[in-house]
C-alpha positions as a printed NumPy array, in Angstrom:
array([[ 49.778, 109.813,  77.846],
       [ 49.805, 112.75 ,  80.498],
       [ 47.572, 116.009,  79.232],
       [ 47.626, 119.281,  81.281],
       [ 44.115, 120.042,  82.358],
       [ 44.74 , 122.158,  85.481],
       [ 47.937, 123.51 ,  86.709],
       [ 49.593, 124.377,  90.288],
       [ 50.947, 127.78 ,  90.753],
       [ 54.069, 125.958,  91.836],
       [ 55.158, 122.019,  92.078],
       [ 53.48 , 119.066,  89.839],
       [ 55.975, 118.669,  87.623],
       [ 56.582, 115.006,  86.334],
       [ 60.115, 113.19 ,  86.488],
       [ 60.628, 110.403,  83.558],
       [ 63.782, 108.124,  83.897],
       [ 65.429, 106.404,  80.989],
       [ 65.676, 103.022,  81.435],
       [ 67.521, 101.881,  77.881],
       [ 70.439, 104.638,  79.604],
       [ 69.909, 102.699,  83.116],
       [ 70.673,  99.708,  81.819],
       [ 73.514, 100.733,  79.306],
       [ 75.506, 102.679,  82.163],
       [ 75.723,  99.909,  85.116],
       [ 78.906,  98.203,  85.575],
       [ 79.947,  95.302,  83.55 ],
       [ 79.825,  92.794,  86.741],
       [ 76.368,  93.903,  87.768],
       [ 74.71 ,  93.524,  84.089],
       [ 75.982,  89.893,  84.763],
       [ 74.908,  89.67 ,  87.958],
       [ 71.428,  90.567,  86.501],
       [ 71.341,  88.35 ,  83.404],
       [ 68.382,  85.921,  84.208],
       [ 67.184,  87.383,  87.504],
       [ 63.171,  88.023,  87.807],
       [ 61.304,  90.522,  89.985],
       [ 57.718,  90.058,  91.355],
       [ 56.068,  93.479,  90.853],
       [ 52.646,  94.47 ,  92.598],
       [ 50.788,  97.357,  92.112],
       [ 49.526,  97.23 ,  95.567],
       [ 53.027,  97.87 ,  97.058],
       [ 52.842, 100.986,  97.711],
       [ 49.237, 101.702,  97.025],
       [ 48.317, 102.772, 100.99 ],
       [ 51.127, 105.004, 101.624],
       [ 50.402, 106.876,  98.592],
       [ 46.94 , 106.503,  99.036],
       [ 47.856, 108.008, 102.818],
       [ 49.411, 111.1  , 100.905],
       [ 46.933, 111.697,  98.338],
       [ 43.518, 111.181,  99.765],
       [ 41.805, 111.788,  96.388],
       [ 43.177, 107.92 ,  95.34 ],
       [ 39.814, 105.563,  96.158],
       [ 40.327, 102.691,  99.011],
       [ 39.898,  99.495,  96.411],
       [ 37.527,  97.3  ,  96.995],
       [ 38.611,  93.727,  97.38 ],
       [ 37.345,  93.057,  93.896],
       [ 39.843,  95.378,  93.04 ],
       [ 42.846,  94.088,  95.201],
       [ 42.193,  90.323,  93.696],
       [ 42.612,  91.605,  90.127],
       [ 45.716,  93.232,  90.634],
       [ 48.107,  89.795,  91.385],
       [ 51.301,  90.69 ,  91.786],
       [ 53.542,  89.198,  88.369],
       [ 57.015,  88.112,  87.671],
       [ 59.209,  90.32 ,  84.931],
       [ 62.224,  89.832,  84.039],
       [ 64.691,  92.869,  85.637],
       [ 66.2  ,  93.411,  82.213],
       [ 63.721,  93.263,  79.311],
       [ 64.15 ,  93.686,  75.786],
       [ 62.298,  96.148,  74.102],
       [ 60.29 ,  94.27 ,  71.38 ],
       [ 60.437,  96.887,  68.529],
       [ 63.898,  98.326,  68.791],
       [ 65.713,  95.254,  70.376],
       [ 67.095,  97.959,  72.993],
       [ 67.519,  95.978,  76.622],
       [ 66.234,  97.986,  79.786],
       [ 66.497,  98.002,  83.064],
       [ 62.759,  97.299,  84.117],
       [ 62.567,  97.615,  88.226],
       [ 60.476, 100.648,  89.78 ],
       [ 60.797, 101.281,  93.408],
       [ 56.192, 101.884,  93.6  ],
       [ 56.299,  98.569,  92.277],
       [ 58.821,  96.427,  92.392],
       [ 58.836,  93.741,  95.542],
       [ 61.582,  91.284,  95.379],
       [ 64.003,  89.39 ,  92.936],
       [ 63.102,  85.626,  92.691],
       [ 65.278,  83.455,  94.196],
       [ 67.364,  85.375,  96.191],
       [ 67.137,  86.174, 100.199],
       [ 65.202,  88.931, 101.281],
       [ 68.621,  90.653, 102.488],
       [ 70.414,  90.229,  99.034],
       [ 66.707,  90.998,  97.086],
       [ 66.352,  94.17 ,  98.831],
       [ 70.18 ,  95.164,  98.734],
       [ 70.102,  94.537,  95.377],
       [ 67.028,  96.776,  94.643],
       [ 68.174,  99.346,  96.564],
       [ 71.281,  99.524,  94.38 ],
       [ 69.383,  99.384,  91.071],
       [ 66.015, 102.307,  92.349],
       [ 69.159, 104.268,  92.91 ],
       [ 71.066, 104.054,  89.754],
       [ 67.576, 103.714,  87.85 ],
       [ 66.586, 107.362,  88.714],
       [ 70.038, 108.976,  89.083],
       [ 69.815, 112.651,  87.903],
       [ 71.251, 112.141,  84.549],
       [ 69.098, 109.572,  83.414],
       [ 66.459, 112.273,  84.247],
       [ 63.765, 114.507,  82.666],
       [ 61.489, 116.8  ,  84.039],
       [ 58.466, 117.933,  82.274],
       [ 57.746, 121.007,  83.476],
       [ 54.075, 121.492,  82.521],
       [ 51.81 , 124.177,  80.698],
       [ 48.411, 124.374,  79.937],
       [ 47.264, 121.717,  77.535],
       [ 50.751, 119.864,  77.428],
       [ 50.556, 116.636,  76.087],
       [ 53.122, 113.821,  76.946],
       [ 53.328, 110.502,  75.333],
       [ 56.327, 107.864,  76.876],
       [ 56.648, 104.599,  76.466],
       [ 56.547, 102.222,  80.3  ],
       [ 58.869, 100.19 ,  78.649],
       [ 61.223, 102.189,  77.922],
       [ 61.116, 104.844,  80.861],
       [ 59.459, 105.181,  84.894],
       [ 57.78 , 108.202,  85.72 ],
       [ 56.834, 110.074,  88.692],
       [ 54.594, 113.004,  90.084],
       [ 57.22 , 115.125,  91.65 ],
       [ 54.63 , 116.579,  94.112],
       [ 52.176, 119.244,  94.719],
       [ 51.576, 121.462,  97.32 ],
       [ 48.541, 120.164,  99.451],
       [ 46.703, 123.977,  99.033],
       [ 46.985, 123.63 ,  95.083],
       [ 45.17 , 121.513,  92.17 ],
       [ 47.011, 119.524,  89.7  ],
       [ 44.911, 117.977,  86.632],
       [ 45.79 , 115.666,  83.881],
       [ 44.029, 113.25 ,  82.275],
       [ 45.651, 110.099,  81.811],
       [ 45.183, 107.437,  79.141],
       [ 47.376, 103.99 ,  79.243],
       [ 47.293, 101.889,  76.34 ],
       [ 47.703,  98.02 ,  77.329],
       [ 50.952,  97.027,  76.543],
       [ 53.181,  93.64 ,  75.771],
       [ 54.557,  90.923,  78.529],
       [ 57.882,  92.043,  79.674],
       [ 60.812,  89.329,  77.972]])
């Protein structure tokens, strides 16, 4: 959940992707292609060059860094309540696909970021004061679309622990 504490005068909106729609408009061949494949996802990917960007984000601590491993998913996950598959790859997050060669991982990847967060998979929350936004990480990626260096964005943010991907 995302609430609206303080508010740019322009920017800081937040993109969500569908994933259930990712997953249900790739090609025939490449659902196939993907049936079985794994992805090792670390949340330390791309931790420094955001961290380079946003200076308010804390340097961890190396008790920090060793209890973040990175974990194997699979790339297409079903969602436990509804049964819905999705595609489950983020480009802040997502490393590599088991088993494959780092040429045909990343090529691979590449493909699915792209189609993952194509526009019509899309929303933008445009926020107002005391917005609140609840999604679902299964079911959807989100990101901060960016504010201006000059202005303040604030939201509180609460996560609530989740299930292992299958």
């Amino acid at each position: 959940m995302l609430h609206a504490q303080e508010l740019p005068s322009k920017g800081g909106d937040t993109l969500f992707a569908n994933q259930h729609l990712a997953w249900e408009t790739l090609p025939d061949d490449l659902k196939e292609e993907l049936a079985g494949l794994q992805a090792e996802h670390s949340y330390l990917c791309q931790y420094e060059a955001l961290r380079a960007k946003s200076p308010w984000r804390p340097k961890l601590t190396q008790e920090q860094v060793d209890a973040v491993p990175p974990v194997v998913h699979p790339v297409v996950r079903t969602h436990p309540e509804s049964g819905r598959k999705t595609l489950f790859v983020s480009e802040h997050f997502t490393t590599r696909i088991v088993g494959l060669s780092l040429a045909e991982s990343d090529a691979l990847l590449q493909r699915l970021f792209a189609h993952s967060t194509s526009a019509e998979l899309v929303y933008r929350q445009q926020w107002q004061p005391h917005d609140l936004v609840f999604w679902d990480n299964r079911s959807v990626t989100h990101l901060a679309a960016g504010t201006p260096d000059e202005l303040r964005r604030k939201l509180y943010r609460t996560t609530i622990e989740g299930d292992t991907p299958f």
